[in-house]
C-alpha positions as CSV (number, residue, x, y, z in Angstrom):
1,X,0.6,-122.8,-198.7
2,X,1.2,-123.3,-195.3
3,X,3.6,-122.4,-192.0
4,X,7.1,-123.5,-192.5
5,X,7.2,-127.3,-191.2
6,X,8.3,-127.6,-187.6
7,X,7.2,-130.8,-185.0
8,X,6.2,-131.7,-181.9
9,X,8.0,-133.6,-179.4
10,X,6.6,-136.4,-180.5
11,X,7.2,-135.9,-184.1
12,X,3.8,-134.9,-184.8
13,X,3.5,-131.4,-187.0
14,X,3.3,-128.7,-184.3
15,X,-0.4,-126.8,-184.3
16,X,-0.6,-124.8,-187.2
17,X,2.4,-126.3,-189.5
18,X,2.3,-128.1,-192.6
19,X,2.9,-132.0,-192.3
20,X,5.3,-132.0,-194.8
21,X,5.0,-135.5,-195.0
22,X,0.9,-135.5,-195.1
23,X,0.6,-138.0,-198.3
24,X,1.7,-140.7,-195.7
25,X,4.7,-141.7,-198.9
26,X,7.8,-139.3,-197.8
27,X,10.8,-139.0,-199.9
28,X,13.3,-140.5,-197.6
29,X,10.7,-143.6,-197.1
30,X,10.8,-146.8,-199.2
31,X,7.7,-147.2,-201.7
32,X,4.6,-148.3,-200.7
33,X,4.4,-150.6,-203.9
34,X,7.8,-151.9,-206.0
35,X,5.6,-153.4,-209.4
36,X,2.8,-155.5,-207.7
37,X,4.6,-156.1,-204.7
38,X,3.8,-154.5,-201.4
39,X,7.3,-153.5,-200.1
40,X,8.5,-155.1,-196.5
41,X,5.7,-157.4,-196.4
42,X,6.4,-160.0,-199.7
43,X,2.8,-160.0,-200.4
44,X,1.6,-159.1,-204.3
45,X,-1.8,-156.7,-204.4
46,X,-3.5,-159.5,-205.5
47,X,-2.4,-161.9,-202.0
48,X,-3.1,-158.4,-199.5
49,X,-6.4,-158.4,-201.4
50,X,-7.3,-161.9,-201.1
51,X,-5.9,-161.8,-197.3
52,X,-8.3,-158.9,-196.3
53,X,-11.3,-160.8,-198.1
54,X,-10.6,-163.5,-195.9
55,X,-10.4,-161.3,-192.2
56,X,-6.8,-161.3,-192.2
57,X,-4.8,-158.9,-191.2
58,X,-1.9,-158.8,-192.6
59,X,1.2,-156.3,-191.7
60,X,0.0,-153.0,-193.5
61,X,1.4,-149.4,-193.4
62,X,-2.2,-147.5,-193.8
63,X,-0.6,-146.5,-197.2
64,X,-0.8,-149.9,-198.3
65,X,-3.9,-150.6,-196.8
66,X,-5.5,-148.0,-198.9
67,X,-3.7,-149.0,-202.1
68,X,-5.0,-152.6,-201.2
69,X,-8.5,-151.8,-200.8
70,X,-8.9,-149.5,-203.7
71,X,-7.2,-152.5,-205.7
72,X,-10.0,-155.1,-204.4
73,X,-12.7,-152.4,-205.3
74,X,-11.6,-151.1,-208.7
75,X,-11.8,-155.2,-209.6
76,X,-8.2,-156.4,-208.7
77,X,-9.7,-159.4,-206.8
């Protein structure tokens, strides 16, 4: 494992640290997904799927943009 975890002024993982939050999902966060439902942005997979298929963009953390897309190409769609 890695340097103790320690951050930048900007909150970013100083050079040669381990992000201790490098999953993206950090244990102080709110889930990515509550059931089917994309939490803070009332859309189900199957509506952030649909949206993206149609150009949207809808309001995304790049967590749930990756659980969205993996959704639409594993069939969910």
């Amino acid at each position: 494992m890695g340097s103790p975890s320690r951050t930048e002024p900007d909150g970013a993982p100083a050079p040669g640290t381990v992000d201790p939050c490098a999953s993206g999902v950090c244990g102080t966060e709110v889930p990515p997904l509550v059931g089917s439902v994309l939490t803070g942005t009332g859309l189900t997979l199957a509506q952030a799927a649909a949206a993206l298929e149609r150009g949207e963009s809808p309001a995304l953390t790049d967590v749930q943009h990756r659980i969205v897309e993996r959704y639409a190409l594993e069939g969910g769609v």
